[in-house]
C-alpha positions as CSV (number, residue, x, y, z in Angstrom):
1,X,-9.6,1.1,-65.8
2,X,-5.4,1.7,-66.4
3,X,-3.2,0.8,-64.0
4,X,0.7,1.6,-64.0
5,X,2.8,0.1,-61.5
6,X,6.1,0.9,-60.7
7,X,8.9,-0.3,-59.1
8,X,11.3,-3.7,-58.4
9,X,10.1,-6.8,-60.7
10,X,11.1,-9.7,-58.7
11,X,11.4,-13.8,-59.1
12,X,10.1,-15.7,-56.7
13,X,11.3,-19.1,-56.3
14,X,9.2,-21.6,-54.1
15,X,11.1,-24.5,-53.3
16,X,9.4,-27.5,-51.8
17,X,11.0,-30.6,-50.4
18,X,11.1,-32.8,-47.3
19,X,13.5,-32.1,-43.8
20,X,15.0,-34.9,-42.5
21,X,18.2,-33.7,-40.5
22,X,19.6,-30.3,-38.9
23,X,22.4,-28.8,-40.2
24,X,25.2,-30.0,-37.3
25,X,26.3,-26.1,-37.9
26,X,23.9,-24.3,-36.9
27,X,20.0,-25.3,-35.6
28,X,18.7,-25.0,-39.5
29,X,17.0,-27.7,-41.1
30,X,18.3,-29.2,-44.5
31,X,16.4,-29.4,-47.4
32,X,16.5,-31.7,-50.3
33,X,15.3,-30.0,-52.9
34,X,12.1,-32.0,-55.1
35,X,10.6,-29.0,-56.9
36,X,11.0,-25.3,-57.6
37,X,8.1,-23.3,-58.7
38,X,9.1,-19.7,-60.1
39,X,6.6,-16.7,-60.0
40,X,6.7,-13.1,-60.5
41,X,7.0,-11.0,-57.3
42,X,7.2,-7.6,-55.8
43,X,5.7,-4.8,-58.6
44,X,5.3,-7.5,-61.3
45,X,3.3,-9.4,-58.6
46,X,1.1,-6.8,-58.1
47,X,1.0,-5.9,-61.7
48,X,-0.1,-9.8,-62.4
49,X,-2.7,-9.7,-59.9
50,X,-4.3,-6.3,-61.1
51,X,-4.4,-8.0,-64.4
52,X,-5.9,-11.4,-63.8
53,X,-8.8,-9.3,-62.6
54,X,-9.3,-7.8,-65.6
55,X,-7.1,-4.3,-65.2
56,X,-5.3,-3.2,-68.3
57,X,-1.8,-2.9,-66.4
58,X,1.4,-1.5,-67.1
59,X,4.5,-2.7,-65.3
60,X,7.4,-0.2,-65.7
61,X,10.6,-2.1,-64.1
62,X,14.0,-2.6,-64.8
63,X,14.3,-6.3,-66.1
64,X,17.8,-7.9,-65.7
65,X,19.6,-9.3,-69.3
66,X,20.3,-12.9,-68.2
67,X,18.4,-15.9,-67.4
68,X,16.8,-14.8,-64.1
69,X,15.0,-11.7,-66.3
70,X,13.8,-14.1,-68.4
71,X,12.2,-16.3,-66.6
72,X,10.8,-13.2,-64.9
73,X,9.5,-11.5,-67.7
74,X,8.3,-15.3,-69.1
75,X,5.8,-14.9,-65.8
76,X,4.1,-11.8,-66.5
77,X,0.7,-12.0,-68.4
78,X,0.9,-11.2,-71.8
79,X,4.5,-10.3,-71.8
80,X,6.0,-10.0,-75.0
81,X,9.5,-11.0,-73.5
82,X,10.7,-7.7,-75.2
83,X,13.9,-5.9,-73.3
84,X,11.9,-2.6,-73.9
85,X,8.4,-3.6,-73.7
86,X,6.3,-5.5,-72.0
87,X,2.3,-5.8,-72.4
């Protein structure tokens, strides 16, 4: 089976860390920061998930020139980390 999906490649950045005060702002907790985790999301998530079960996938997206497309397109399975292409 082929699969093309289209539409918005997004980064996802998890973030964990601990909360130990409220912002004296605003009722918002403050986080101090111990890890960030960065995934694919939106189309390329779905794209990602089609092909870890096996789909031959084609993600058609606009991918960003700059450090956040990298990282993006770094998290795509079997990405070549071409600005054209991307398998």
């Amino acid at each position: 089976m082929k699969l093309v999906v289209v539409g918005d490649a997004l980064l996802d950045i998890d973030v964990d860390g601990t909360v130990t005060r409220v912002c004296p702002d605003a009722p918002a907790p403050v986080l101090d920061v111990a890890e960030e985790h960065a995934r694919a999301g939106g189309a390329a998530l779905a794209a990602t998930m089609a092909a870890r079960d096996g789909v031959d996938v084609t993600l058609v997206s606009a991918v960003s020139d700059d450090e956040a497309g990298r990282l993006g397109s770094s998290r795509c399975p079997r990405c070549s980390g071409g600005r054209d292409r991307c398998r």
